[in-house]
The first five atom37 places (N, CA, C, CB, O) and aatype in JSON, in Angstrom:
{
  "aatype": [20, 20, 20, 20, 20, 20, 20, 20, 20, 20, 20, 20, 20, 20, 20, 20, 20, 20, 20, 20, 20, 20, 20, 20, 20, 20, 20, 20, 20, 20, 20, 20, 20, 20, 20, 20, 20, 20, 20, 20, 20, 20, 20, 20, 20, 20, 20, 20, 20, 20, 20, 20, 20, 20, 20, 20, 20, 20, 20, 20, 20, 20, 20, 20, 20, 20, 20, 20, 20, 20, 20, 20, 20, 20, 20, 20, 20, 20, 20, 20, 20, 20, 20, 20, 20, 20, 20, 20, 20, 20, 20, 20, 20, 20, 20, 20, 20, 20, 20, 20, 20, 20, 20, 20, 20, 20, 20, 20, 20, 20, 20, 20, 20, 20, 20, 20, 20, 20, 20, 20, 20, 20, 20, 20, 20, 20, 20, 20, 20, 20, 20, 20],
  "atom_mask": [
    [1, 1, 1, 1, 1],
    [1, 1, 1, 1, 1],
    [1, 1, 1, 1, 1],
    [1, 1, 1, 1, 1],
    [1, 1, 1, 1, 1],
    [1, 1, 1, 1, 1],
    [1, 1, 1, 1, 1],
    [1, 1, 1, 1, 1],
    [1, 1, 1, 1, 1],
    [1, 1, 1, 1, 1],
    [1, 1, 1, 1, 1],
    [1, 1, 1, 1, 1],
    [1, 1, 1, 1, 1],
    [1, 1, 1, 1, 1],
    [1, 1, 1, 1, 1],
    [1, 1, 1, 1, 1],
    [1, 1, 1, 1, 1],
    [1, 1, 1, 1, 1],
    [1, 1, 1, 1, 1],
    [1, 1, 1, 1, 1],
    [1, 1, 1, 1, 1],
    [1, 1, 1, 1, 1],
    [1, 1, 1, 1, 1],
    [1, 1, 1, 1, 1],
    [1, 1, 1, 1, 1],
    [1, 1, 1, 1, 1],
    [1, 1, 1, 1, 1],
    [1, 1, 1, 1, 1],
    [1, 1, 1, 1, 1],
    [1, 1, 1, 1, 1],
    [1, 1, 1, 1, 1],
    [1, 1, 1, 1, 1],
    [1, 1, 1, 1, 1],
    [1, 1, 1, 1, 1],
    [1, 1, 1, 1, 1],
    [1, 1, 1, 1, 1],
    [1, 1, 1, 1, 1],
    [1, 1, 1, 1, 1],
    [1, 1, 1, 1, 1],
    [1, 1, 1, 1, 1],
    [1, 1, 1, 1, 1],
    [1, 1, 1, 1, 1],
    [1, 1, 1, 1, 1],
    [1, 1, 1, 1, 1],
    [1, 1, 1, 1, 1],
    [1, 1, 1, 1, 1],
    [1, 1, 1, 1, 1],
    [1, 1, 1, 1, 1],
    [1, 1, 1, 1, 1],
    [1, 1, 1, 1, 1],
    [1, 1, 1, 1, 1],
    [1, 1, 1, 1, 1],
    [1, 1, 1, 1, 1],
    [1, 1, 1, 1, 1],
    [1, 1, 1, 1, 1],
    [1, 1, 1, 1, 1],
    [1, 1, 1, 1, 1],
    [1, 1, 1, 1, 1],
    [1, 1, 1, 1, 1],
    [1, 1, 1, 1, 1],
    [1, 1, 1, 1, 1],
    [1, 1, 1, 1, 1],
    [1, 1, 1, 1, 1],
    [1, 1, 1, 1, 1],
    [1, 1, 1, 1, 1],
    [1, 1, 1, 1, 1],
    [1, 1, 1, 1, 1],
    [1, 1, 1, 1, 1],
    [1, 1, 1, 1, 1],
    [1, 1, 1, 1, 1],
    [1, 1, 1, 1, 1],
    [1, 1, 1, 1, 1],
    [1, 1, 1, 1, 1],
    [1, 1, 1, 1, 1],
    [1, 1, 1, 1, 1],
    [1, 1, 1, 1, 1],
    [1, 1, 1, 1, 1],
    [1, 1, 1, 1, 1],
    [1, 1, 1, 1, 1],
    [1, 1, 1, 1, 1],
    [1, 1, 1, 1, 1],
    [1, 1, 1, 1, 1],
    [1, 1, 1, 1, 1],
    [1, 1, 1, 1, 1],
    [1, 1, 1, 1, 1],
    [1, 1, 1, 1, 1],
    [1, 1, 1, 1, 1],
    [1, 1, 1, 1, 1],
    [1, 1, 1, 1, 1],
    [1, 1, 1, 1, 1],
    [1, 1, 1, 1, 1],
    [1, 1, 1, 1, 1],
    [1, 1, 1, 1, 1],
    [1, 1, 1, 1, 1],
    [1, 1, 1, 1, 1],
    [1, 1, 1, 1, 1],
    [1, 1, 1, 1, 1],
    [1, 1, 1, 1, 1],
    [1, 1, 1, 1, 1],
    [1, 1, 1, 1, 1],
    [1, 1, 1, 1, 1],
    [1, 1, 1, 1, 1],
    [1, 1, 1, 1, 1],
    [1, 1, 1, 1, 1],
    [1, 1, 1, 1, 1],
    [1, 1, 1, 1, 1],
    [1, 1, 1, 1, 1],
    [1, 1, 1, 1, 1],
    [1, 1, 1, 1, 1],
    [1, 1, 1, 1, 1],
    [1, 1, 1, 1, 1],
    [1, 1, 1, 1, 1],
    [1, 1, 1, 1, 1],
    [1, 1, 1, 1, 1],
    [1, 1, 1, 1, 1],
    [1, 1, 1, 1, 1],
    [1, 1, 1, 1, 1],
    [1, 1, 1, 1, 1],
    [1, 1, 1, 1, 1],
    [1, 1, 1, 1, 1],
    [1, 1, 1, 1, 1],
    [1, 1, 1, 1, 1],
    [1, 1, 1, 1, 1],
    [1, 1, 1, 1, 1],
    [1, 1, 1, 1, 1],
    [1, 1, 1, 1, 1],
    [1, 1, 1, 1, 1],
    [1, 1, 1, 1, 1],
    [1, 1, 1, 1, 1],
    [1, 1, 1, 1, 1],
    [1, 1, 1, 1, 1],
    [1, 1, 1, 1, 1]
  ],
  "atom_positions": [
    [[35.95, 6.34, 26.31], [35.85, 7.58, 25.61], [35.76, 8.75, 26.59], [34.66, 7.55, 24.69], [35.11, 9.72, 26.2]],
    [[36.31, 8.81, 27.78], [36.16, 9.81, 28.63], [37.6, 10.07, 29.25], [35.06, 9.49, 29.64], [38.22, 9.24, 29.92]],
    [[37.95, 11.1, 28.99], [39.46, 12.09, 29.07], [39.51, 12.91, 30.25], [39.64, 13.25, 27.81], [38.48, 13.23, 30.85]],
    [[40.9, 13.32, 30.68], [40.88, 14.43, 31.73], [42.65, 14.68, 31.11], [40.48, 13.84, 33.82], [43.56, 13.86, 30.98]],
    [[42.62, 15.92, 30.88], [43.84, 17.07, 30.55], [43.72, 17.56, 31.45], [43.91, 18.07, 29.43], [42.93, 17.38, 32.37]],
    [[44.89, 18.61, 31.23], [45.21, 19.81, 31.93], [45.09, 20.66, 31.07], [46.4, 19.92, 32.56], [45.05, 20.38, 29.87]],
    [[45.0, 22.21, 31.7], [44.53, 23.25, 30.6], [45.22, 24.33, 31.35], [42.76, 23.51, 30.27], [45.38, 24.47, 32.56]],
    [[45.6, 25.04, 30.33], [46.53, 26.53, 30.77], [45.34, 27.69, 30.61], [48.15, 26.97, 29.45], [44.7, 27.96, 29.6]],
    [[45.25, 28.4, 32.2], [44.81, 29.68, 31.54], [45.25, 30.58, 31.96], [43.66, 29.97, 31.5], [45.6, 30.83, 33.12]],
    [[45.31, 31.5, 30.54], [46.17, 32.85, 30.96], [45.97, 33.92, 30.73], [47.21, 32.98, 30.61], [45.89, 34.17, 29.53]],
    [[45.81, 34.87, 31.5], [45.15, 36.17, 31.4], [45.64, 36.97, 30.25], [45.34, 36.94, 32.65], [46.77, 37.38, 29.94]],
    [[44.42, 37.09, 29.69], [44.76, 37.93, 28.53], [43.43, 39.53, 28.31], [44.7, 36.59, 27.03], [42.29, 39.68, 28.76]],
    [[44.17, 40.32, 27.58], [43.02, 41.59, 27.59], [41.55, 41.13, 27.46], [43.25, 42.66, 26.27], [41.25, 40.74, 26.33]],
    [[40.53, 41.1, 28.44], [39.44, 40.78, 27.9], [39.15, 39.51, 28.49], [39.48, 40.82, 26.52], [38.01, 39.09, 28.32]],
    [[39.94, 38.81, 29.13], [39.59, 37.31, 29.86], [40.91, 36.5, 29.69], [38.17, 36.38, 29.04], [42.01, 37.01, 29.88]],
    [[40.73, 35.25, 29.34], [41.6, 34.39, 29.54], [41.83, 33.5, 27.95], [41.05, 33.55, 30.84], [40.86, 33.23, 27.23]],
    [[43.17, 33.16, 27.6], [43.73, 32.34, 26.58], [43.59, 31.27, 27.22], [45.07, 32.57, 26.07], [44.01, 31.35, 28.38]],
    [[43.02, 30.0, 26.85], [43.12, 28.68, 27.19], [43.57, 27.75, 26.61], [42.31, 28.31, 27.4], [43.01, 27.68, 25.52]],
    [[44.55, 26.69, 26.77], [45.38, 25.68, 26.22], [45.47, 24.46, 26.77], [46.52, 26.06, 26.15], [45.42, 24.28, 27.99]],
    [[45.67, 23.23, 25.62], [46.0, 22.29, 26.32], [47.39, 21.38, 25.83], [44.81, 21.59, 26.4], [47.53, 20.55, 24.94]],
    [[48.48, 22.03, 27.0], [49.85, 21.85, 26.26], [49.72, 20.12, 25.64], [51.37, 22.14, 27.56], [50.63, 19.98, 24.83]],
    [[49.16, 19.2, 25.73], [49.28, 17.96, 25.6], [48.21, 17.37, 23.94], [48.77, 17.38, 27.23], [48.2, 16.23, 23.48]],
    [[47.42, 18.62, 23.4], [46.99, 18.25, 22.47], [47.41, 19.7, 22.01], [45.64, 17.6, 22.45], [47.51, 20.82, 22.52]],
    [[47.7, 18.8, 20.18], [48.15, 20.07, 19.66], [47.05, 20.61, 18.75], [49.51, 19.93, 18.89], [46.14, 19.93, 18.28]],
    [[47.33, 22.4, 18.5], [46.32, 22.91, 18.16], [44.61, 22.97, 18.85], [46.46, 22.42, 17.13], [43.58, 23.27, 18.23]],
    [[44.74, 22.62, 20.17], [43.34, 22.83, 20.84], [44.15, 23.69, 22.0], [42.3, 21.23, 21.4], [45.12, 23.52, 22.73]],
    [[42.89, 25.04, 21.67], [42.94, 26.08, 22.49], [41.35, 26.65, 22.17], [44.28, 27.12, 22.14], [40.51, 26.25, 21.37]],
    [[41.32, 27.81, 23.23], [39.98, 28.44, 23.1], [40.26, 29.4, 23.78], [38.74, 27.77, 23.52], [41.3, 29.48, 24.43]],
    [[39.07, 30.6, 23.73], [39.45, 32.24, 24.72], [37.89, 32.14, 25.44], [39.78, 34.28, 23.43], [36.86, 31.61, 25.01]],
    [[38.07, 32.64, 26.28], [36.51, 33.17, 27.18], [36.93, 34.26, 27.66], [35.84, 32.23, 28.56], [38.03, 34.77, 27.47]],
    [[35.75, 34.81, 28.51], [35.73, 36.1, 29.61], [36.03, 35.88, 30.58], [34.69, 36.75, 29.94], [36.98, 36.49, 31.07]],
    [[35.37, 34.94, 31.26], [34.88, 34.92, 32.73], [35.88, 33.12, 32.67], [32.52, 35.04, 33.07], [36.13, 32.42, 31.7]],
    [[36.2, 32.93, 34.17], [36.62, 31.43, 34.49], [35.37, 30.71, 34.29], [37.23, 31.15, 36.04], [35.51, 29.49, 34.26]],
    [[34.22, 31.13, 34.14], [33.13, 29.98, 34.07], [32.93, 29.23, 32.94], [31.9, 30.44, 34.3], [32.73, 28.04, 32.73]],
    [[33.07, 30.73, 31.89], [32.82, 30.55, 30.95], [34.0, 29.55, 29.88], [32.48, 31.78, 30.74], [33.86, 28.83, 28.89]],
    [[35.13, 29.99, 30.71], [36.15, 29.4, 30.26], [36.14, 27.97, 30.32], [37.12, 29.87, 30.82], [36.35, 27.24, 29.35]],
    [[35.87, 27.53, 31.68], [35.65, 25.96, 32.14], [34.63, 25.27, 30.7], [34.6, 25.9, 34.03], [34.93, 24.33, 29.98]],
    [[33.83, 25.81, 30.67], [32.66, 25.28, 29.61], [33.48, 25.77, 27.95], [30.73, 26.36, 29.99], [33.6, 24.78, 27.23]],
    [[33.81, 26.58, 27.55], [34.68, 26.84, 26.82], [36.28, 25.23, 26.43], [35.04, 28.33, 27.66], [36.57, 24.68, 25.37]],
    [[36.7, 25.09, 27.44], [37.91, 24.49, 27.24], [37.38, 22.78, 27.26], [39.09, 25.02, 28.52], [38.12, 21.92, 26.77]],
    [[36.06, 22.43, 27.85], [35.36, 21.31, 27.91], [35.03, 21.13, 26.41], [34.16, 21.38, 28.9], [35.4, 20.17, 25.73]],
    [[34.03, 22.5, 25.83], [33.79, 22.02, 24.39], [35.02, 22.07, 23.44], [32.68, 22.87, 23.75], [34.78, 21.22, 22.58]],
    [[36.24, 22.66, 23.18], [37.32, 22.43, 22.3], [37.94, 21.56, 22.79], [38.11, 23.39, 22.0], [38.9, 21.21, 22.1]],
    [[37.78, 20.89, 23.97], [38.93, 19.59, 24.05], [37.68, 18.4, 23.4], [39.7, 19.11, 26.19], [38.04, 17.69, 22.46]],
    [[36.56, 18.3, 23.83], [35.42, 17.4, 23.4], [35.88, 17.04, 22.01], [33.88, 18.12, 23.42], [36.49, 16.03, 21.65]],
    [[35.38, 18.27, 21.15], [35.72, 18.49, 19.53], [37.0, 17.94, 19.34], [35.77, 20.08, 18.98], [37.15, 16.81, 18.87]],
    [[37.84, 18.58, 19.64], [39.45, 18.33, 19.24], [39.84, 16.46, 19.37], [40.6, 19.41, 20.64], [40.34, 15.78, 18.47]],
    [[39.45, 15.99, 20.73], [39.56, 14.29, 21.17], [38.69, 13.55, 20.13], [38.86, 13.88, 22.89], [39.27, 12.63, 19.54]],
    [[37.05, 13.87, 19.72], [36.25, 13.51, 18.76], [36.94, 13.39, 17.43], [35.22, 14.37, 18.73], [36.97, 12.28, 16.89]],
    [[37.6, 14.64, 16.72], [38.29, 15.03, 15.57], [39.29, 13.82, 15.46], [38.97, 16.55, 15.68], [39.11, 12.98, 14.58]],
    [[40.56, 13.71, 16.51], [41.23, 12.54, 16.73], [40.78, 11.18, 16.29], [41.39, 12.49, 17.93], [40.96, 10.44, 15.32]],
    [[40.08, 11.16, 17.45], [39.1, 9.43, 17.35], [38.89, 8.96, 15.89], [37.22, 9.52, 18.03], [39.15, 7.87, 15.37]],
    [[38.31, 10.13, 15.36], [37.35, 9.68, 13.33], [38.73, 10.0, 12.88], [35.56, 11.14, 12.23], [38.53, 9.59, 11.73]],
    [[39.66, 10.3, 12.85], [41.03, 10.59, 12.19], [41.75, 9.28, 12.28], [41.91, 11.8, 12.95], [42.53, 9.0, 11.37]],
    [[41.5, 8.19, 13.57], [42.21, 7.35, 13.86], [43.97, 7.94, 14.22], [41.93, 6.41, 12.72], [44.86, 7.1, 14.1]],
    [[44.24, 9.03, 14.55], [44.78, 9.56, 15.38], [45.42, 9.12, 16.89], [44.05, 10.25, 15.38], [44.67, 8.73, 17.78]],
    [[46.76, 9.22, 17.07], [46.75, 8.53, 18.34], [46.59, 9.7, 19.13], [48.02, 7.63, 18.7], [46.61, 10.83, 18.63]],
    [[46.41, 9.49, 20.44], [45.78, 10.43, 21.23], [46.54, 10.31, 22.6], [44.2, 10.18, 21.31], [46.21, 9.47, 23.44]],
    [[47.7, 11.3, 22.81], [48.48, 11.5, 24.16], [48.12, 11.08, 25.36], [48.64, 12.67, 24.43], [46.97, 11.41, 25.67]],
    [[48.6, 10.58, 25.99], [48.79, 10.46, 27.79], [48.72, 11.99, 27.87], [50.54, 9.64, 28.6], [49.25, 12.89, 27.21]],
    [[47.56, 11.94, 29.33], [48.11, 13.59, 29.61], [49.05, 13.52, 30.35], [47.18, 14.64, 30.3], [49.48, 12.44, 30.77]],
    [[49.6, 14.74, 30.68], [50.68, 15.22, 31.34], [50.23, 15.53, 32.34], [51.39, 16.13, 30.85], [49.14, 16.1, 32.32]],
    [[51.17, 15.16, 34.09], [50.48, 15.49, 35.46], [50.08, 17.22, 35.57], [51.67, 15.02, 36.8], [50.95, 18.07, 35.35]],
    [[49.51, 17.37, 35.72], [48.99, 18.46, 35.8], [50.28, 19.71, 36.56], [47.57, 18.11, 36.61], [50.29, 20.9, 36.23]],
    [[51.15, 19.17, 37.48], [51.76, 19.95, 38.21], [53.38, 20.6, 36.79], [52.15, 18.83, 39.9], [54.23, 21.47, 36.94]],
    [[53.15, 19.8, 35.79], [54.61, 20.0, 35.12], [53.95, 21.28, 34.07], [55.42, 18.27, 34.14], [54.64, 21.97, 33.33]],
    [[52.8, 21.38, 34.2], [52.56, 23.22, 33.44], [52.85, 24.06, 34.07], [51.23, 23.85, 33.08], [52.54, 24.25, 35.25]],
    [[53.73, 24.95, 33.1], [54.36, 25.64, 33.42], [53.63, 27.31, 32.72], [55.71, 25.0, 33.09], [53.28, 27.58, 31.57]],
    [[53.63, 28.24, 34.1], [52.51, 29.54, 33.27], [53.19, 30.55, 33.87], [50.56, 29.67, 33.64], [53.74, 30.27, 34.94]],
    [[53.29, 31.78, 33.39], [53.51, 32.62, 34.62], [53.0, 33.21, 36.08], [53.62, 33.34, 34.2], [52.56, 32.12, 36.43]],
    [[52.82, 33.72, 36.78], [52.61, 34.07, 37.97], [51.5, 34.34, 37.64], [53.34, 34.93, 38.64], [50.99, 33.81, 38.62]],
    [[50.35, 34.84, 36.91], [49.19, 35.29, 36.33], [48.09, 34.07, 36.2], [49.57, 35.93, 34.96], [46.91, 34.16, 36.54]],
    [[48.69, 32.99, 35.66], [48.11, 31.8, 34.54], [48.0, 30.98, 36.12], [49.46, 30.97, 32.85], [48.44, 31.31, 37.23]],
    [[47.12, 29.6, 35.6], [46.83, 28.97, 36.46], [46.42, 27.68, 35.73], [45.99, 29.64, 37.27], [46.03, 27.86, 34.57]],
    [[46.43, 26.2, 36.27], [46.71, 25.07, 35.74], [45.22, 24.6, 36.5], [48.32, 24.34, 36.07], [44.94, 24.8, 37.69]],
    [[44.53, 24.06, 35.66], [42.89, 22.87, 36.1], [43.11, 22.03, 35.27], [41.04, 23.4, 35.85], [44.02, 22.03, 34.45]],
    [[41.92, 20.9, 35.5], [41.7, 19.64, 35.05], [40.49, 19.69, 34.37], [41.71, 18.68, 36.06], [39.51, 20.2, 34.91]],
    [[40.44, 19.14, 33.1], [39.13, 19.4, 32.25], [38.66, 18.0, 31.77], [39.41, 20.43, 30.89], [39.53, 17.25, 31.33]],
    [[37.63, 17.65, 31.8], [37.42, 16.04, 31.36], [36.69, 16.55, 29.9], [36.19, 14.85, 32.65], [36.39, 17.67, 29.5]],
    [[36.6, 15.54, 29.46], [35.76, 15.09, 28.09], [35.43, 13.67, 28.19], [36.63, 15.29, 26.66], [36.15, 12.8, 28.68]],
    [[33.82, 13.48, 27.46], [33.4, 12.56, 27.17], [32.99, 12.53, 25.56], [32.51, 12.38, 28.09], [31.9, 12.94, 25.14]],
    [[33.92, 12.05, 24.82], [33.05, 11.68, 23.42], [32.0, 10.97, 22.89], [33.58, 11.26, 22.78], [31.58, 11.13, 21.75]],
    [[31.52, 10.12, 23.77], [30.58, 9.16, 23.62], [29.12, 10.24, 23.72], [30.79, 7.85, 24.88], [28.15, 10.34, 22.97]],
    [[29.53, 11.03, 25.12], [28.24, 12.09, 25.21], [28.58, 13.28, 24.23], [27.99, 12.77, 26.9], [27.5, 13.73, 23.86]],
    [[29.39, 13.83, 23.77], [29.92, 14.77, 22.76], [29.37, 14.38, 21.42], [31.49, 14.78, 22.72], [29.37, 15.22, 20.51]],
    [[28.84, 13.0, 21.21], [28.64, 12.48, 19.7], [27.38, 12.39, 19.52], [29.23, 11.14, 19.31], [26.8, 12.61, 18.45]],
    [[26.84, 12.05, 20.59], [25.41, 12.15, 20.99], [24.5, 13.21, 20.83], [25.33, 11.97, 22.13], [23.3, 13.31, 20.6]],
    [[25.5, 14.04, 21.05], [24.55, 15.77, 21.25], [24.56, 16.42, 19.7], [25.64, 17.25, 22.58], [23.67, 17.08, 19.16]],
    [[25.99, 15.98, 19.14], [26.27, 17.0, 17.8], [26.33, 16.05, 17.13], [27.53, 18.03, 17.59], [25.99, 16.57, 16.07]],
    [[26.54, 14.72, 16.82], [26.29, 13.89, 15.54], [25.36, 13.05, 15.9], [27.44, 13.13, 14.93], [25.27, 12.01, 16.54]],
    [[24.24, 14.26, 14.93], [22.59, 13.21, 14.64], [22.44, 13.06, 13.46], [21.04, 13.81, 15.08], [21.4, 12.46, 13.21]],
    [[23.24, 13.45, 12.27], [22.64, 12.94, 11.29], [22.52, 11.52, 10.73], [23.01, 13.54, 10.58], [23.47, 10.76, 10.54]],
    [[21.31, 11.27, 10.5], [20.54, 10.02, 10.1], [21.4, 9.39, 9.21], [19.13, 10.24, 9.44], [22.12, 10.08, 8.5]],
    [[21.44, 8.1, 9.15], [22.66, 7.15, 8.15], [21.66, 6.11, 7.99], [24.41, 6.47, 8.98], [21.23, 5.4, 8.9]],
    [[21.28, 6.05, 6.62], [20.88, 4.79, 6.16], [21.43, 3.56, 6.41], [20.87, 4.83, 5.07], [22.64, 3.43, 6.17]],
    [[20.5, 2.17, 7.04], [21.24, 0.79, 6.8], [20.42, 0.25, 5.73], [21.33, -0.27, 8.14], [19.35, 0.8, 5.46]],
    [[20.86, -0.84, 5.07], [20.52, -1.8, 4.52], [20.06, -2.89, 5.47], [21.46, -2.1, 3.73], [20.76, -2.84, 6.48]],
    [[19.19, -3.81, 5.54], [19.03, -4.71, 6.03], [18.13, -5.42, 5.69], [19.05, -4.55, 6.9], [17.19, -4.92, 5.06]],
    [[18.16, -7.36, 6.13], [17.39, -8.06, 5.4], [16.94, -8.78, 6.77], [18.06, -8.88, 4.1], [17.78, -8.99, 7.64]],
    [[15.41, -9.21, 6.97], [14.59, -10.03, 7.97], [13.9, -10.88, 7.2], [13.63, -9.27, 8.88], [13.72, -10.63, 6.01]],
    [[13.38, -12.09, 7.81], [12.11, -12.29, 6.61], [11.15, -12.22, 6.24], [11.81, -12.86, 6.29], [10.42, -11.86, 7.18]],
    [[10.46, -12.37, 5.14], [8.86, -11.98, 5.01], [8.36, -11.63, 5.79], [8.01, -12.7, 4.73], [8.22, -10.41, 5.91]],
    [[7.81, -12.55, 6.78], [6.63, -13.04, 7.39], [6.97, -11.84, 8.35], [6.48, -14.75, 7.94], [6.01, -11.09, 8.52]],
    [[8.25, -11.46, 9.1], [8.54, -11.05, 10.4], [7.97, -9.77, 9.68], [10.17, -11.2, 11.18], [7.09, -9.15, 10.28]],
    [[8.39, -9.3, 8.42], [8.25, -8.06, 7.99], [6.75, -7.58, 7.96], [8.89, -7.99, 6.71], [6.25, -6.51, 8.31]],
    [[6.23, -8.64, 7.46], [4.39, -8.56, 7.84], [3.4, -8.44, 8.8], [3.85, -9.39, 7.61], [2.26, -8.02, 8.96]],
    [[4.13, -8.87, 9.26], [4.13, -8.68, 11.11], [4.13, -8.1, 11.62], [4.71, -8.89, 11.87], [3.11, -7.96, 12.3]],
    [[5.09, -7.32, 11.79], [5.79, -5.69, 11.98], [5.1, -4.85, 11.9], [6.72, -5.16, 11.13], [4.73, -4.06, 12.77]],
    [[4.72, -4.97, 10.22], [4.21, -3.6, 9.43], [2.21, -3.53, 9.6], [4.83, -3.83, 7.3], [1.42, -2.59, 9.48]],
    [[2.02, -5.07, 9.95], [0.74, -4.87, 10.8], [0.29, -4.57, 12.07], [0.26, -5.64, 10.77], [-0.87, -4.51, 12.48]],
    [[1.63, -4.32, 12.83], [1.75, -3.86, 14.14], [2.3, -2.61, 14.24], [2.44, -4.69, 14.89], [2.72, -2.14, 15.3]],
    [[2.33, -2.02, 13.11], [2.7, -0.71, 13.29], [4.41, -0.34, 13.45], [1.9, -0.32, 14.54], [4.62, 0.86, 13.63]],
    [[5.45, -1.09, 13.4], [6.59, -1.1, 14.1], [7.56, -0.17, 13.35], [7.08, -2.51, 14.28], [7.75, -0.1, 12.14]],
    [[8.23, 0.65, 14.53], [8.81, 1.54, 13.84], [10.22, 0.74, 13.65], [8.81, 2.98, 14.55], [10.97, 0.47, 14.59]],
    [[10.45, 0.4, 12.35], [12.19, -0.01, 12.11], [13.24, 0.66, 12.8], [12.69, 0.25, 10.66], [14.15, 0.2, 13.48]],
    [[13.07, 1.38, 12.61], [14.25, 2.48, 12.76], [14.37, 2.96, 14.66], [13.66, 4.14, 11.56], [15.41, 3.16, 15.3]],
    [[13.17, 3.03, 15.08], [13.68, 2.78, 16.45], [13.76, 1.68, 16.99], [13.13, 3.32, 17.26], [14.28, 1.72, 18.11]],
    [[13.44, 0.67, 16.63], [13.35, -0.83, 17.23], [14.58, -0.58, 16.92], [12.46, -2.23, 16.68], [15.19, -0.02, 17.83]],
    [[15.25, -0.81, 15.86], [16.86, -0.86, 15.58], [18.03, 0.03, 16.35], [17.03, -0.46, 14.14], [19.21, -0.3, 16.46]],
    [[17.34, 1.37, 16.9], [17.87, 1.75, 17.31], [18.74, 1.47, 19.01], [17.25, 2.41, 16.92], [19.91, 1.36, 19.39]],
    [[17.51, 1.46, 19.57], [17.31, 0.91, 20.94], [17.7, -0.35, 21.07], [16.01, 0.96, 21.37], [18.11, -0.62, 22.2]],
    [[17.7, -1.49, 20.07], [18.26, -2.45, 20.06], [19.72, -2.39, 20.2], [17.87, -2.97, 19.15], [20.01, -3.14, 21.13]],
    [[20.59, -1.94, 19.79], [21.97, -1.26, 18.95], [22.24, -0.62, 20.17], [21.81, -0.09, 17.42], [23.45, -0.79, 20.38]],
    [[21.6, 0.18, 21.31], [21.95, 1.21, 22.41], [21.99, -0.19, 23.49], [20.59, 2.75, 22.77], [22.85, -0.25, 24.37]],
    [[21.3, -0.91, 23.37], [21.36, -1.79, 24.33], [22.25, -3.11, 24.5], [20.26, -2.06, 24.38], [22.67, -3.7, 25.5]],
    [[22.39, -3.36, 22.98], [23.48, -4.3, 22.46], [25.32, -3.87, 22.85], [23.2, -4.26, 20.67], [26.24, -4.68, 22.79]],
    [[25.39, -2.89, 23.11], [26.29, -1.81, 23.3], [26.94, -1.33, 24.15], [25.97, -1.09, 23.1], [28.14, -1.17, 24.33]],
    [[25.57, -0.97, 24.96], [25.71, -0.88, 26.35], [25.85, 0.4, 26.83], [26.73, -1.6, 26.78], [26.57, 0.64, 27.8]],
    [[25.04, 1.5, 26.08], [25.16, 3.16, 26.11], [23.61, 3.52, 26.09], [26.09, 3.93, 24.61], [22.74, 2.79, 25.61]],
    [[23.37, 4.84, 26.72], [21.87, 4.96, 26.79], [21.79, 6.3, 25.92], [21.18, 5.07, 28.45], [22.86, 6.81, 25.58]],
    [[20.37, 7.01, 25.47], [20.47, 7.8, 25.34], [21.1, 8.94, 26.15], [19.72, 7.73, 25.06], [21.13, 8.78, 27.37]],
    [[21.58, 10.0, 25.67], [21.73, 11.79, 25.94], [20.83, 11.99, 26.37], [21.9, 12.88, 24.9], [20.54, 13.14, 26.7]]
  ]
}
C-alpha cells in the first residue's frame, strides 16, 4: 500500500497548480513548494485510498523524466502510504459479531478485559501492522 508518482508543478498566480499526469482527476493548488509537497502527498493519499475501496485498478507510474511542463513547471516524486492514510482518517468504530465460550467470557469479564482492544491488537498483530 505504499506509492511513488510523479507530480507536475506549475506556477500559477498565487503559487503553484499541482498534478498527477498518471492518476486521473487528482490535482491540488498550494502557495509555497512546501506547502505544496504536503498538499500533493494528501490528494494523491485520498485519491490511491478512493481507488483501493472502489476496487479500481490503479496505474504504473510513469518515469518521472517523460513529464512534460513548460520552462516554469518542474517534475518531483511524491509517495503515499494508504495503510498510514487509513489509520489517521478512518476511525470510525465498526461493530463485530462474535462468539467465545461461556466460561472464557466469565473470565474475561472478571478480569476486567477490554474486548474490543484485546481484539484489536490481536488483529494488528495477526496482520502484521502497528499502530499510527
Amino acid at each position: 500500500m505504499k506509492y511513488v508518482y510523479p507530480a507536475l508543478f506549475q506556477p500559477e498566480e498565487g503559487g503553484f497548480f499541482i498534478s498527477f499526469p498518471d492518476i486521473d482527476g487528482c490535482f491540488t493548488q498550494a502557495s509555497t513548494i512546501p506547502e505544496g509537497l504536503d498538499m500533493a502527498a494528501d490528494a494523491l493519499s485520498l485519491m490511491l485510498w478512493h481507488m483501493e475501496e472502489e476496487h479500481m485498478e490503479i496505474p504504473a507510474p510513469s518515469p518521472i523524466s517523460s513529464l512534460n511542463g513548460d520552462n516554469s513547471s518542474f517534475a518531483t516524486l511524491i509517495s503515499a502510504d494508504t495503510l498510514a492514510y487509513r489509520q489517521l482518517h478512518d476511525t470510525k468504530a465498526v461493530r463485530k459479531n462474535l462468539s467465545i465460550p461461556r466460561w472464557l467470557d466469565t473470565l474475561a469479564v472478571q478480569h476486567n478485559i477490554n474486548f474490543s482492544n484485546i481484539l484489536q491488537n490481536a488483529l494488528m498483530r495477526e496482520l502484521g501492522v502497528s499502530k499510527a
